[in-house]
FITIPA-872100 format. One record per residue (C-alpha): residue in three letters; y, x, z. Coordinates in steps of 0.5 Angstrom, whole numbers, plus 2048, in hexadecimal, padded with zeros to 3 digits. Layout:
% residues N
ALAYXZ...
//
This chain:
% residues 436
UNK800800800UNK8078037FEUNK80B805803UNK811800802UNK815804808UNK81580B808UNK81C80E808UNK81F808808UNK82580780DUNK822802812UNK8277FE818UNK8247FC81EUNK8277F7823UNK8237F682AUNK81E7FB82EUNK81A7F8831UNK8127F8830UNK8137F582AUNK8197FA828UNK81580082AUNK80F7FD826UNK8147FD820UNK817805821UNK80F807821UNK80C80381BUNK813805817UNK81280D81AUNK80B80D817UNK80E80A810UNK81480F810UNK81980A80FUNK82080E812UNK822809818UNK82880781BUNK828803822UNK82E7FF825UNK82C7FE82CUNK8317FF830UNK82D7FF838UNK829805834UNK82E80A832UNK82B811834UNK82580F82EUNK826814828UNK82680D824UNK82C80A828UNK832809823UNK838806824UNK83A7FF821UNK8417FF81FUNK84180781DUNK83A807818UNK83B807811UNK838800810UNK838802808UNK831807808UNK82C80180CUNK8287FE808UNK8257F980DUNK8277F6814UNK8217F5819UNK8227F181EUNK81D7EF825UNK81C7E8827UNK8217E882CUNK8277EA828UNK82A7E3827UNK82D7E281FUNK8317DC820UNK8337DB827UNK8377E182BUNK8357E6825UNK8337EE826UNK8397F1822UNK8347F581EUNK8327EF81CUNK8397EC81AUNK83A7F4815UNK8337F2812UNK8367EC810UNK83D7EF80FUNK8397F480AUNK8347EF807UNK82F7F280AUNK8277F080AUNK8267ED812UNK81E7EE812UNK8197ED818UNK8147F281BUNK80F7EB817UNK8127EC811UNK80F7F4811UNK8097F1813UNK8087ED80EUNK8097F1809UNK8037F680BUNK7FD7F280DUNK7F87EE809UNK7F67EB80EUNK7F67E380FUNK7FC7E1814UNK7FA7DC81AUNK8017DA81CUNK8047D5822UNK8097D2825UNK80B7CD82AUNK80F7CD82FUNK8097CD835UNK8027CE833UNK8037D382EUNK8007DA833UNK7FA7D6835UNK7F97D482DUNK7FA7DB82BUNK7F57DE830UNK7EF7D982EUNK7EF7D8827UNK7F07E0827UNK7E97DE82DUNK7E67DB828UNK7E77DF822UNK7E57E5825UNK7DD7E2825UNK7DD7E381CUNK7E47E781BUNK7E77ED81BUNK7EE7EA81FUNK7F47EC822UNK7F97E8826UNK8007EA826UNK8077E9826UNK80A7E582DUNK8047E5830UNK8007EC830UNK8027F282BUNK8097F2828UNK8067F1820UNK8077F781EUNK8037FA823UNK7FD7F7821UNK7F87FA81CUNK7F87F8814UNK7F17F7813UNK7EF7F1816UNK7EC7EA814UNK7F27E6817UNK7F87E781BUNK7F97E1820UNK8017E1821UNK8047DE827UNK80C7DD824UNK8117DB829UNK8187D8825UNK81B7DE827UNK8167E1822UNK8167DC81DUNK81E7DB81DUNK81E7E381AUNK8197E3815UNK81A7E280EUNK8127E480BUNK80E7DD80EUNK8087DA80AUNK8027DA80EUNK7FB7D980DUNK7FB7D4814UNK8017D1817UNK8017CD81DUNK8067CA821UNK8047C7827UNK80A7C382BUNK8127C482BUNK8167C3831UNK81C7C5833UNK81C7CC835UNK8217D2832UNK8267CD831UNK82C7D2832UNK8297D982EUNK8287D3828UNK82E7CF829UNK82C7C982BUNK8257C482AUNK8267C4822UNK8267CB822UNK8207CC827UNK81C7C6822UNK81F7CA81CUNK81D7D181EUNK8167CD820UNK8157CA81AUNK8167D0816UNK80F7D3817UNK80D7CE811UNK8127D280CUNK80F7D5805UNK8077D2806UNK8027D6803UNK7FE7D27FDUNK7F77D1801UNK7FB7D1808UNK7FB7CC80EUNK8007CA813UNK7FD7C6819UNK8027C281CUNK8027BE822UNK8047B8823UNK8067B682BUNK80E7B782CUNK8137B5827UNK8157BB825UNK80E7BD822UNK80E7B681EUNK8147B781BUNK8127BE819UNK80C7BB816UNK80E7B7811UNK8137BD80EUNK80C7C280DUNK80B7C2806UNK8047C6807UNK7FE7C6802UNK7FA7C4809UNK7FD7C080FUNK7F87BF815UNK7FB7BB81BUNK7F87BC822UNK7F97B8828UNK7F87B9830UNK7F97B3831UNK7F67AE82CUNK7F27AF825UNK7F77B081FUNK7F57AC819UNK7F27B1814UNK7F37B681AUNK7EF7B9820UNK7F07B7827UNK7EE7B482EUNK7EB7AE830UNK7E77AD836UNK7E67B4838UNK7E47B6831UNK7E77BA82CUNK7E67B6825UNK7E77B981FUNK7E97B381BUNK7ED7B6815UNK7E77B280FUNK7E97AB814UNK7E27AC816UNK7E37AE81EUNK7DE7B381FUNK7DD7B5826UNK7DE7BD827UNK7DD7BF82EUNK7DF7BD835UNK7E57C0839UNK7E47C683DUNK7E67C5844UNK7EA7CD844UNK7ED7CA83FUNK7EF7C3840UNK7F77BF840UNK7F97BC83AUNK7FD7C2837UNK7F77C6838UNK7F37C0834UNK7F97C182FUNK7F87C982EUNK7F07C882EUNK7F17C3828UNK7F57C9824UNK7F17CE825UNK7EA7C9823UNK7EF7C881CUNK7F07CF81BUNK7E97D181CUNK7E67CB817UNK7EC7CD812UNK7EA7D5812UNK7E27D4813UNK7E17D481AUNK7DB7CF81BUNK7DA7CA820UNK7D57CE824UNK7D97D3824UNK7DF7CF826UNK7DC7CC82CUNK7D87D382FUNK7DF7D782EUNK7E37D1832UNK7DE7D1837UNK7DF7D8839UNK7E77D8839UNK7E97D7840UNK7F17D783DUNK7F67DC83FUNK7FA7DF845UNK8017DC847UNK7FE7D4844UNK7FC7CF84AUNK7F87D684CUNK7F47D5852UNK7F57DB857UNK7F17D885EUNK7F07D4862UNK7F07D586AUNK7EE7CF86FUNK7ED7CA869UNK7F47CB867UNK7F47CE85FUNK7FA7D385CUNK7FC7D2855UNK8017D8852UNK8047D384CUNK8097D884CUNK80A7D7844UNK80C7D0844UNK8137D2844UNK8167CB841UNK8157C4844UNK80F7C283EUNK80A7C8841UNK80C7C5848UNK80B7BF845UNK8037C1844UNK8027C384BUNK8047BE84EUNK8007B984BUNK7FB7BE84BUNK7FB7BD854UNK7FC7BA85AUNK7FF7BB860UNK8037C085FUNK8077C5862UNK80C7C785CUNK80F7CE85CUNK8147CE856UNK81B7D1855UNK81E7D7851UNK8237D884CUNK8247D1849UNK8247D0841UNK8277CB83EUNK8227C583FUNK8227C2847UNK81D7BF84BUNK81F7B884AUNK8197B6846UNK8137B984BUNK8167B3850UNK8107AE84DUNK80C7B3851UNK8107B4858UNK80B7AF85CUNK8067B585BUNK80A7BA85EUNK8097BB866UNK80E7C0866UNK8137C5862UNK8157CD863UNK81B7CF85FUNK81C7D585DUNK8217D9859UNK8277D7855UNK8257D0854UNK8247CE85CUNK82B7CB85EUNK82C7C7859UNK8247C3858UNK8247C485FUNK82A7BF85FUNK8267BB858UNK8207BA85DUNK8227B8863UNK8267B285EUNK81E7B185DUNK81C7B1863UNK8177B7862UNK8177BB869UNK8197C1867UNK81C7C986AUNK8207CE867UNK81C7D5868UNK81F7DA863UNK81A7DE862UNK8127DD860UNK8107E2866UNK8127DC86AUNK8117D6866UNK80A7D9867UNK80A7D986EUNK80D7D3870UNK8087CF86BUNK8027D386EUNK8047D0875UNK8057C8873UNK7FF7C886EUNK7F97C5871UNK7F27C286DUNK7F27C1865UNK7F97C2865UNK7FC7C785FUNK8027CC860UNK8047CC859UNK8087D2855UNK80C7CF850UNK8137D0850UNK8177CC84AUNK81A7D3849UNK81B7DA847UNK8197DF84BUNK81F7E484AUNK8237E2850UNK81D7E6854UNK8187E8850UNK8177ED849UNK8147E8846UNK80F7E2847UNK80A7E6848UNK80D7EA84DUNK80D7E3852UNK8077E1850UNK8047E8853UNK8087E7858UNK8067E185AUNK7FF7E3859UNK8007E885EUNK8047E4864UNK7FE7E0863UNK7F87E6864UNK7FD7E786AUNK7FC7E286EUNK7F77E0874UNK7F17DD872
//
């Protein structure tokens, strides 16, 4: 394959892990390569927006986290001051692999998806999983039979080389809104993922919210399959009674059971995309069905941690917007809630259908003062703790029998924690500390 980038004069805007992954893949490919960073100006690639000679680049690189229309990186604004190309690290990884893509959105679900499909994959195919869960793209190898990609709107708002052999679409609610500059920008950045099919592609679309209903009716795909995890889609795949149904010939086939690792309506929703995947790229039902088994779901999702005298720990700490709550709350009773953070742009008003499972909340972080208001306006008995270390304490005090102290706060974590991940191990963690 020909080297498109060597000698070329390549910028590079963010540095992150998926910045870094850039520079390594560009080094190897000898591009000459220039890096408008400004939280990083001792690396030899550092230049100076306003000084550099914008006239010499060929592209702009930019990482997922850099915004193009709301509060613009100033090496973006040159770009399109000069008429340069804006390119993402996916559009480089499109080019360089033969391999067929996998790639899936939605605002929740969209990790669990990922991991389970590349799960059941594995079982007949050479696969690689990547992109905003696992390895940066181009961190993965180029040989593989397929590359199972989560993409989040960040990503698919930056990239411009789309068209992949299996799209799915899992759900939309309202998340990102200021990076995307409102609801209109986050579905359209959603519905992007549907852009330039491929002539034998597929898209799978789900059908439970609005959002996705809307988008539906707009994707123009030689295949469409509408999956559900809350009833059977004509022509579709779906649920009924505890069943996956794959009804796409209107003739209600029953697959499987739910799996109880597994289980919830947005689950049920990420088992029916990942049979739809398989049943599109030669998976059988067989396998499906061995490999599902088998899939325990991921660190962070409704993760249960342990139990002490009869009282569960549940890490949900990836459920950052009222929609995941939303899964675990249905999912449980008699609850002790500990939830809180920096808050994005959706409240909890809309989990308050579920405030009757609550025995009590610990608030934490940024959002406390104020849901601790919002809360007691709806009668759930409540205290503000500020930290994690003593919601967890206070819970291990007032929990008794069948009770769940339950991690989901509705908030980013960035007010205390490096990351989601950083406060669910945490978390774990005050658990394991705890008397048994």
């Amino acid at each position: 394959m020909m080297n498109f980038y060597e000698n070329k004069n390549i910028g590079i805007v963010g540095f992150g892990q998926t910045g870094q992954s850039i520079v390594r893949f560009l080094e190897n490919l000898g591009a000459n390569i220039f890096l408008f960073d400004d939280k990083i100006i001792d690396n030899p690639y550092y230049q100076n927006s306003k000084n550099f000679n914008w006239k010499k680049l060929d592209f702009l690189i930019v990482s997922p986290g850099i915004h193009l229309w709301w509060d613009i990186h100033p090496a973006v604004q040159k770009a399109r001051e000069f008429f340069i190309p804006i390119m993402s690290d996916l559009d480089i990884f499109r080019q360089q692999v033969d391999g067929k893509i996998i790639a899936i959105t939605g605002t929740n679900g969209k990790s669990t998806t990922t991991a389970l499909i590349h799960h059941i994959f594995q079982k007949k195919y050479r696969t690689e999983i990547g992109g905003n869960f696992g390895k940066p793209v181009l961190d993965m190898s180029k040989n593989a039979d397929f590359y199972v990609l989560e993409l989040s709107s960040y990503q698919l708002e930056s990239c411009n080389l789309l068209g992949f052999d299996t799209t799915i679409l899992l759900n939309v609610t309202p998340d990102h809104l200021t990076r995307h500059g409102g609801m209109e920008g986050y579905v359209a950045a959603k519905q992007k993922i549907f852009a330039n099919p491929k002539k034998n592609s597929t898209a799978i679309v789900g059908i439970d919210d609005k959002f996705c209903r809307y988008i539906l009716d707009l994707v123009h795909y030689p295949k469409v399959i509408k999956i559900s995890g809350k009833e059977v889609p004509e022509n579709g795949i779906g649920w009924h009674e505890n069943r996956l149904i794959d009804n796409r010939e209107n003739k209600f086939k029953v697959i499987g059971s739910n799996v109880p690792k597994l289980d919830g309506n947005h689950n049920r929703q990420n088992i029916a995309a990942a049979y739809a995947a398989c049943i599109t790229n030669g998976i059988d039902e067989k396998i499906f069905a061995e490999r599902l088994a088998t899939f325990s779901g991921l660190e962070h999702r409704q993760e249960f941690v342990k139990s002490i005298s009869g009282v569960q720990y549940i890490n949900d700490s990836k459920a950052t917007n009222a929609d995941s709550v939303q899964q675990a709350l249905m999912r449980f009773k008699n609850i002790i809630w500990i939830l809180g953070g920096r808050p994005k742009e959706d409240e909890i008003e809309s989990l308050s259908p579920y405030f009757s499972k609550i025995k009590f909340a610990f608030l934490i972080g940024e959002a406390a003062e104020k849901w601790h208001e919002f809360l007691n306006k709806n009668h759930v008995k409540n205290e503000v703790v500020f930290n994690l270390k003593n919601a967890v304490k206070k819970s291990f005090k007032i929990a008794q029998e069948k009770d769940v102290v339950l991690l989901s706060p509705a908030c980013a974590s960035f007010d205390q924690f490096k990351s989601f991940e950083d406060r669910g191990n945490q978390f774990k963690k005050f658990v394991e500390e705890l008397p048994c």
